[in-house]
C-alpha positions in Angstrom: 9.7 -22.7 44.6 10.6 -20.5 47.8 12.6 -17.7 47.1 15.1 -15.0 48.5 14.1 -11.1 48.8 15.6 -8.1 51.1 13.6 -5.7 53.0 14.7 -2.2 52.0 13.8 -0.7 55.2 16.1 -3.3 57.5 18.8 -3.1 54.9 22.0 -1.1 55.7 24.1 -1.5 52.7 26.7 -3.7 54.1 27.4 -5.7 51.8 27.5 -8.7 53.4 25.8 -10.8 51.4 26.5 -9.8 48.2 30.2 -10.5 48.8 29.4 -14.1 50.5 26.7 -14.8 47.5 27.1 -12.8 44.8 24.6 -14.8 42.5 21.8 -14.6 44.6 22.0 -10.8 45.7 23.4 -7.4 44.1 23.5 -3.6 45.2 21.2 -1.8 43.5 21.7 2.0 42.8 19.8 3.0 45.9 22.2 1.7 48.1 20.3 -1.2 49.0 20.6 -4.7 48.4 18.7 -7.3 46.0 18.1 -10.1 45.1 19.1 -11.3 41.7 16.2 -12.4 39.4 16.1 -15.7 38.9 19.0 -16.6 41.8 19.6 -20.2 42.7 17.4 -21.3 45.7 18.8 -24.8 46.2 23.0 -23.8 46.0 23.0 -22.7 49.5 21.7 -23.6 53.1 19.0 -21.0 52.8 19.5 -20.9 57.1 23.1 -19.3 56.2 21.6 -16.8 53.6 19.4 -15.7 55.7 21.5 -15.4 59.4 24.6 -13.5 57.4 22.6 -10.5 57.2 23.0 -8.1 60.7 20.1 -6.5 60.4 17.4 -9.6 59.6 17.0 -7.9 56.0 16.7 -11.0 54.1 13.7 -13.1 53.8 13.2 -16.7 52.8 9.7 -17.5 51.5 9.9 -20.9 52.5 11.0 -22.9 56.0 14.5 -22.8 56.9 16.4 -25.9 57.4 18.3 -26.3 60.2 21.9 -25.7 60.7 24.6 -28.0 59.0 25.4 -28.9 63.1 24.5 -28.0 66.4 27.3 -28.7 69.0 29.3 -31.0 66.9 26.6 -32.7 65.2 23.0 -32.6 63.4 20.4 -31.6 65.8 18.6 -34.9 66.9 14.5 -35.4 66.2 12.7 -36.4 69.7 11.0 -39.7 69.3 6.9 -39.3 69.2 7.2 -35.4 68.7 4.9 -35.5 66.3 1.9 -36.6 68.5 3.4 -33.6 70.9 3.3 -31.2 68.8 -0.5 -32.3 67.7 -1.7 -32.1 70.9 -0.4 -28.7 71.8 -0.7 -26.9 68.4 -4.4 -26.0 68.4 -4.1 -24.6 71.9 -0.7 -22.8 71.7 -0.7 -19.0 73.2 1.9 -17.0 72.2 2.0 -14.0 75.0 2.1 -10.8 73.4 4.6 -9.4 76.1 6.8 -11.8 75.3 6.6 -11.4 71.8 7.4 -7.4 72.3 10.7 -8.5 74.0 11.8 -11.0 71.8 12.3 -8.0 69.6 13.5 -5.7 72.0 10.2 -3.5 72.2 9.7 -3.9 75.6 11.5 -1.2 77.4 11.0 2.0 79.4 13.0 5.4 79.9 12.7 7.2 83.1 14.6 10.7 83.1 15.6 11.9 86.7 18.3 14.7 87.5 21.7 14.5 85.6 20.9 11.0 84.4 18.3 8.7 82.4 17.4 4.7 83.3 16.8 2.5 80.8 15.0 -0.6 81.6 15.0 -3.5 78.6 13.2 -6.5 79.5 14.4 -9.7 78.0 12.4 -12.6 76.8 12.3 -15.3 79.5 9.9 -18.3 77.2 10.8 -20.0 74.2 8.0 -19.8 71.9 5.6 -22.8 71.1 7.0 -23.1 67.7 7.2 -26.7 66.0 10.7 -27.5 66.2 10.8 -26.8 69.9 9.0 -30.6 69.8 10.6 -31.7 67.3 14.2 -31.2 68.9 13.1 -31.1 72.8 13.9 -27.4 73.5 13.7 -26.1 76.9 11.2 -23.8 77.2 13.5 -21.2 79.3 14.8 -18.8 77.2 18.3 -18.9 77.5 20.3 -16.1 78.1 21.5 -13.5 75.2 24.6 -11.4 74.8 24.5 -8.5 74.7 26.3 -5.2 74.5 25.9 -1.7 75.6 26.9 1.2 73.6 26.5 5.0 74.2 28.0 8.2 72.6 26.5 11.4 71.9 23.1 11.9 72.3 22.4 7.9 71.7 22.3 4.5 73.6 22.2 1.2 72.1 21.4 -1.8 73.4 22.1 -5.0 71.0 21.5 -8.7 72.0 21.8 -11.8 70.2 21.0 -15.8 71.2 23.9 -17.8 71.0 22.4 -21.2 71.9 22.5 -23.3 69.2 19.4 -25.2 69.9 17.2 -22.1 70.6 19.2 -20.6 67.1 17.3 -23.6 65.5 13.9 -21.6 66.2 15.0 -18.0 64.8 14.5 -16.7 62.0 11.5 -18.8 61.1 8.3 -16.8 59.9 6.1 -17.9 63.1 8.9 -17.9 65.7 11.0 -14.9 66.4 14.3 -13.1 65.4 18.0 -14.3 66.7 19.1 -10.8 67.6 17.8 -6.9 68.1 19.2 -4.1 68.9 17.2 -1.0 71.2 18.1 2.3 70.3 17.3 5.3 72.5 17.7 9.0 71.8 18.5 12.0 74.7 17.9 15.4 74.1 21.2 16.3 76.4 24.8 14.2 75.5 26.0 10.9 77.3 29.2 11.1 79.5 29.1 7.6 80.8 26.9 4.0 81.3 26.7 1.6 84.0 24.6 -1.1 83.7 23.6 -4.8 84.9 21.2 -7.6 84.1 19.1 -9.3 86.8 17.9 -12.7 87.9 14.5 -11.1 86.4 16.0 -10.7 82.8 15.7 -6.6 83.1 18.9 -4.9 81.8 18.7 -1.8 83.6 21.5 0.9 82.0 21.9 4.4 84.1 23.1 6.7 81.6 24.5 9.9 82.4 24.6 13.3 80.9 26.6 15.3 84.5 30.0 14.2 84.8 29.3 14.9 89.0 26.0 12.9 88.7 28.1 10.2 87.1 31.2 10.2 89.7 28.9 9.8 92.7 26.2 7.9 91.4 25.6 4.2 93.4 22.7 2.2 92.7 19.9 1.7 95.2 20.4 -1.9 96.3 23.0 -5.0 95.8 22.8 -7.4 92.6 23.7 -10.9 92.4 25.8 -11.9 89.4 25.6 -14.5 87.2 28.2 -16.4 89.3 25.5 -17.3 91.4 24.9 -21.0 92.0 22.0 -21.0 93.3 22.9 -22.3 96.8 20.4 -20.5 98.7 22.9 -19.0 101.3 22.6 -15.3 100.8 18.4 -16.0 101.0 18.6 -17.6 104.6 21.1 -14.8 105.7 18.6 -11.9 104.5 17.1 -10.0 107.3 14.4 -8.0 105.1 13.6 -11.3 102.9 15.1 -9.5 99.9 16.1 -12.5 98.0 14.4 -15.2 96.6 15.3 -17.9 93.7 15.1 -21.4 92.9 17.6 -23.6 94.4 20.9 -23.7 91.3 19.1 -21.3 89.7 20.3 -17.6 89.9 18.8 -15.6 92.6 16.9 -12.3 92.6 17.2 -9.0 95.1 14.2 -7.4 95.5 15.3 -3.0 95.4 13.0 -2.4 97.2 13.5 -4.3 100.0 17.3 -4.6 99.7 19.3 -2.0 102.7 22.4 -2.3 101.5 23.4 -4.6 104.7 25.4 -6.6 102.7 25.0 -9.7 105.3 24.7 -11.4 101.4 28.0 -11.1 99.9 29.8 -11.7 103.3 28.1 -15.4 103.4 28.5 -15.9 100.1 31.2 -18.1 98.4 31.3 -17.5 95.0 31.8 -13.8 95.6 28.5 -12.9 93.3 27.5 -9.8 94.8 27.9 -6.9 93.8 27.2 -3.9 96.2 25.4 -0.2 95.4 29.2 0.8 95.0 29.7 -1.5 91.7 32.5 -3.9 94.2 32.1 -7.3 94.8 31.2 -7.4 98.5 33.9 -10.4 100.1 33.2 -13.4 101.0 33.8 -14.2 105.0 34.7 -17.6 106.2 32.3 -18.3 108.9 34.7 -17.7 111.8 36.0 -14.2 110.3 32.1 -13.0 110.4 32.1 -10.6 113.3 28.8 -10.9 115.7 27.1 -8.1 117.3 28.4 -7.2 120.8 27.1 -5.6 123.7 28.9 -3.0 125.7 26.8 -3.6 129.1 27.5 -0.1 131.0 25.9 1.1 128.1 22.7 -1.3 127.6 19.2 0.5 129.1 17.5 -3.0 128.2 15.0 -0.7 126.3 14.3 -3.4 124.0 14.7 -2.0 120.8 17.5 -4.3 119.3 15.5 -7.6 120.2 12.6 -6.3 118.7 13.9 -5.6 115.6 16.1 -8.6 115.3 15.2 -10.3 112.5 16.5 -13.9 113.7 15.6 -13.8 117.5 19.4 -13.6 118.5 19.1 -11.2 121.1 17.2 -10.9 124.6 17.5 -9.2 127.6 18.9 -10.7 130.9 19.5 -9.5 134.5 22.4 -7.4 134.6 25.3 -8.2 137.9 22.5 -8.9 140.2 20.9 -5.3 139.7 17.2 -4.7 138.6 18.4 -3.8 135.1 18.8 -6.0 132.3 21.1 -5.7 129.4 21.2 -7.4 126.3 22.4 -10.4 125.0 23.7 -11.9 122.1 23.6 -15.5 121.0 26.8 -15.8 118.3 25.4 -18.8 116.6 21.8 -16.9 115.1 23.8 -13.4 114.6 24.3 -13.0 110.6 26.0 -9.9 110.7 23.3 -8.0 109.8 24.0 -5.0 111.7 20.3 -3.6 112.5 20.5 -3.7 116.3 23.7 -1.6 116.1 21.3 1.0 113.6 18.5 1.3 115.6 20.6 1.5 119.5 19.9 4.9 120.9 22.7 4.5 123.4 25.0 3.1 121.2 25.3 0.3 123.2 25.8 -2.6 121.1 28.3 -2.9 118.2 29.0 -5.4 114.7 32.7 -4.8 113.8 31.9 -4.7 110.2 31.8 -1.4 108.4 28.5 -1.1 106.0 26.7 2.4 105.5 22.8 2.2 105.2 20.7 4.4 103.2 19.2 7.1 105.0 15.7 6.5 106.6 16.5 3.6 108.5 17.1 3.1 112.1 15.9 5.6 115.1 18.2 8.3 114.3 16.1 9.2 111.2 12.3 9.6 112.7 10.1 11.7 111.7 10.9 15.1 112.5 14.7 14.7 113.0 15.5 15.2 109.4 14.1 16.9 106.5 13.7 14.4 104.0 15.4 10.9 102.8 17.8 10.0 100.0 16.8 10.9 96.4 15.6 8.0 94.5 14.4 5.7 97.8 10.9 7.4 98.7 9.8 4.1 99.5 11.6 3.5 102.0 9.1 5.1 105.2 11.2 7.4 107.7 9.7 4.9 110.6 10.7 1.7 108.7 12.2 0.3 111.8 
């Protein structure tokens, strides 16, 4: 007959459940709680024994039954599952990766001056378990919730499934917890978090221990929300190929190849990105978004805006019947993106949109006109363009 126990070392004293059942479980006098000898094993949905407990302290010997409803009603059996699930069983691999994040052990710190990054990677498979047949789960993982909390010297990071399909598969012996929590330690104290979760499932949390660090602190590239669509706009509009993603599927902006342009968020319409600042960047309607111009007096037709025009928008042609040529623009490729105007030695050609770039892009920042480039983006080459 399968039985309840606690694990001492998961167990936090909170009493949980020996005030929902009091005739299975009891504190004990090390301030830990046990389970009653002899406690009735079929009074209760051994499923809600087990899930009251925060901390995953309480075991069940045998299989847990599924929840009294899922969405309204009792979870619903696929028809042939079971020749599924005989097919696949022998052969089923279980990647150890994703086994390390499904309870939160896959993470890294990185120390750098005044502040500390923590990256926690998230679990993006649902494991091979049974009842992933038997009810016709999704493979994806869906995505947790999740909170951040820091103070003093500390930073926790707890997350928790709240599909009720995928809640179906936690908690069972060979599949994997419904929640974990990541707890970090810091030798100096936190004065402030920012954080965001990416199209990649990483959580990345800067956490700062210098108030100035903190106040002036922007991240190195743009993120795209969960309020993305998936409607592919803001990858067609990237002149560095940045973004990728799955059409209605959230999208992804590569740091390091993201320069802070922000041709995304002014294209797109759901107003799902987010700039280095932490602002949404706004959404233009296609009229508002302001085209590169050419001041012609100005224009040495030296070439370098066409060649690093991402979109072939711009080329030179003969200027008032003169042997110079000037640049010109065709409005309906522009995107906005501003890179001619960055890389113009004369100043000759202009977007009407204000954006600041990192340092180490455009002409102005060659080798040998400056002494180095902006802390945390050594990737980025002083000749990039």
């Amino acid at each position: 007959m399968p039985e309840y126990s606690v694990d001492p070392v998961k167990c936090i004293a909170c009493d949980a459940c020996c005030k929902d059942f009091p005739d299975v479980f009891f504190m004990g006098d090390d301030a830990k709680a046990h389970a009653t000898p002899g406690h009735p094993t079929d009074k209760y949905n051994a499923r809600k024994v087990v899930e009251i407990c925060p901390t995953n302290a309480i075991l069940w010997s045998g299989e847990l039954p599924p929840p009294d409803d899922v969405d309204g009603g009792a979870p619903k059996e696929v028809a042939g599952w079971e020749a599924a699930w005989a097919a696949a069983k022998d052969s089923i691999y279980d990647d150890p990766e994703e086994r390390e994040r499904r309870y939160g052990r896959k993470y890294t710190v990185e120390k750098r001056e005044g502040y500390t990054v923590v990256r926690v990677e998230f679990p993006a498979v649902v494991p091979q378990v049974r009842d992933r047949y038997r009810y016709g789960i999704t493979a994806d993982m869906p995505d947790y919730s999740m909170q951040v909390v820091a103070g003093g010297r500390q930073l926790y990071v707890r997350a928790w499934m709240v599909d009720p399909m995928v809640r179906l598969l936690c908690n069972l012996s060979a599949a994997f917890p419904d929640r974990f929590t990541v707890k970090v330690d810091f030798d100096d104290a936190v004065v402030g978090v920012k954080h965001h979760y990416d199209a990649h499932r990483v959580l990345e949390v800067a956490v700062f221990h210098d108030a100035k660090v903190r106040d002036s602190f922007t991240w190195t590239a743009h993120f795209i929300t969960e309020a993305c669509t998936g409607c592919t706009i803001c990858e067609r509009v990237c002149p560095t190929n940045a973004i990728t993603g799955q059409s209605k599927a959230r999208h992804y902006i590569d740091p390091q190849l993201c320069i802070n342009c922000s041709v995304c968020g002014t294209y797109c319409p759901f107003d799902a990105i987010v700039g280095q600042h932490d602002k949404i960047i706004q959404y233009l309607k296609p009229k508002e978004v302001p085209k590169a111009q050419v001041i012609e007096e100005l224009c040495t037709g030296c070439e370098f805006c066409v060649d690093v025009c991402p979109f072939d928008c711009i080329h030179l042609e003969d200027f008032d019947g003169t042997v110079n040529r000037v640049a010109v623009v065709d409005e309906k490729k522009c995107v906005s993106c501003k890179l001619c105007e960055q890389v113009c030695i004369k100043g000759a050609i202009l977007v009407p949109r204000h954006q600041t770039f990192p340092e180490g892009i455009g002409w102005s920042y060659q080798v040998g006109s400056v002494d180095g480039i902006q802390e945390g983006r050594e990737d980025l080459p002083l000749t990039r363009w």
